[in-house]
C-alpha positions as CSV (number, residue, x, y, z in Angstrom):
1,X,43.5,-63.1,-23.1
2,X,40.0,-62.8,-24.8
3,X,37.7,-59.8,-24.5
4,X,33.9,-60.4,-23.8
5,X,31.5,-58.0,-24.0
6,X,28.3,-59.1,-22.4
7,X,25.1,-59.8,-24.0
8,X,21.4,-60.0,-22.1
9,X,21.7,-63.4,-22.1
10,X,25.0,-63.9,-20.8
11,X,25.8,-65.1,-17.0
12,X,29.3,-66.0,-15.6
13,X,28.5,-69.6,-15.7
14,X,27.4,-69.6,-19.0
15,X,30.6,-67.5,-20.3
16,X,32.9,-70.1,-18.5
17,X,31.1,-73.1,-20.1
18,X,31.8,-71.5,-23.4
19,X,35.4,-70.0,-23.1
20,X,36.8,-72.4,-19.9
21,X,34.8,-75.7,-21.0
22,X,33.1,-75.5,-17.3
23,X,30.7,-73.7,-16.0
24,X,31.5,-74.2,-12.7
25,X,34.8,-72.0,-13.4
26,X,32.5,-68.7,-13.4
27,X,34.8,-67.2,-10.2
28,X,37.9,-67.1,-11.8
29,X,35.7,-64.9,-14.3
30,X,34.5,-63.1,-11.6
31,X,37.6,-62.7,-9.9
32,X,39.1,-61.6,-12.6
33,X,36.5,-58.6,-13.2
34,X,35.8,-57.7,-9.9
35,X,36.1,-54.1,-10.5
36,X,33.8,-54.3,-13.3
37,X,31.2,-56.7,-12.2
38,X,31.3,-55.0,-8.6
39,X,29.9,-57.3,-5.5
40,X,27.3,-59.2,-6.7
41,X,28.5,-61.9,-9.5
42,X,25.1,-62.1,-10.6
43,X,24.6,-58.6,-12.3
44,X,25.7,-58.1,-15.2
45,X,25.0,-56.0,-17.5
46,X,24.5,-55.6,-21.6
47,X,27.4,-53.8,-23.2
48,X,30.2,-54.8,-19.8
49,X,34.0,-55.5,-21.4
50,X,34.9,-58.8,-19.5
51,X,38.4,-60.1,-19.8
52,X,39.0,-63.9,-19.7
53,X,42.6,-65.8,-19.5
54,X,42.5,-68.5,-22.1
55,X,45.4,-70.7,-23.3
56,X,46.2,-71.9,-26.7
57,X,44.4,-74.8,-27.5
58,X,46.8,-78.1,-26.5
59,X,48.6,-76.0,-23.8
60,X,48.6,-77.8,-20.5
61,X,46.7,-75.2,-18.1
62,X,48.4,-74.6,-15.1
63,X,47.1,-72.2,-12.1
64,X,49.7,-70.0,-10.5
65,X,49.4,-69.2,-7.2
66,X,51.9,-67.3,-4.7
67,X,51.7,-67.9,-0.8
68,X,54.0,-65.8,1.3
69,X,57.4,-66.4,2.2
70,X,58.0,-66.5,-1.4
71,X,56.7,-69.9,-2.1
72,X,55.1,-70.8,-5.5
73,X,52.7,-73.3,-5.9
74,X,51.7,-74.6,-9.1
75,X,48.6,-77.0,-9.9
76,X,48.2,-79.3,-12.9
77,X,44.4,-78.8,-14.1
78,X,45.3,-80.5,-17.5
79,X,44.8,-79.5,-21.0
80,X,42.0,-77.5,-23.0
């Protein structure tokens, strides 16, 4: 897990380009702050703490999600 704390220049793309190597990976950022961003995942704000999942470097990243029933399904998005 990193921290972030936003500066004036920061947007969500921008903070997934440099910590998730793709900018277009800004909603799993925003998911991921939702109570701290609020609605709209274009205001952010100076001094915000922002928390980021990031693997090890060489780990294979792998995105967990549960469906009901009890199901797991796991997708391969390859390695950082």
């Amino acid at each position: 897990m990193t921290t972030i704390i936003v500066k004036q220049t920061d947007s969500l793309a921008s903070l997934a380009q440099t910590h998730l190597g793709d900018r277009d990976r800004w909603r799993e950022i925003f998911d991921a702050n939702r109570r701290t961003i609020g609605k709209n995942p274009n205001r952010l704000y100076p001094g915000q703490v922002l928390t980021i999942a990031t693997p090890a470097r060489g780990v294979p990243l792998w995105v967990f999600a549960v469906a009901g029933a009890g199901v797991l399904f796991l997708c391969f998005r390859g390695k950082k």
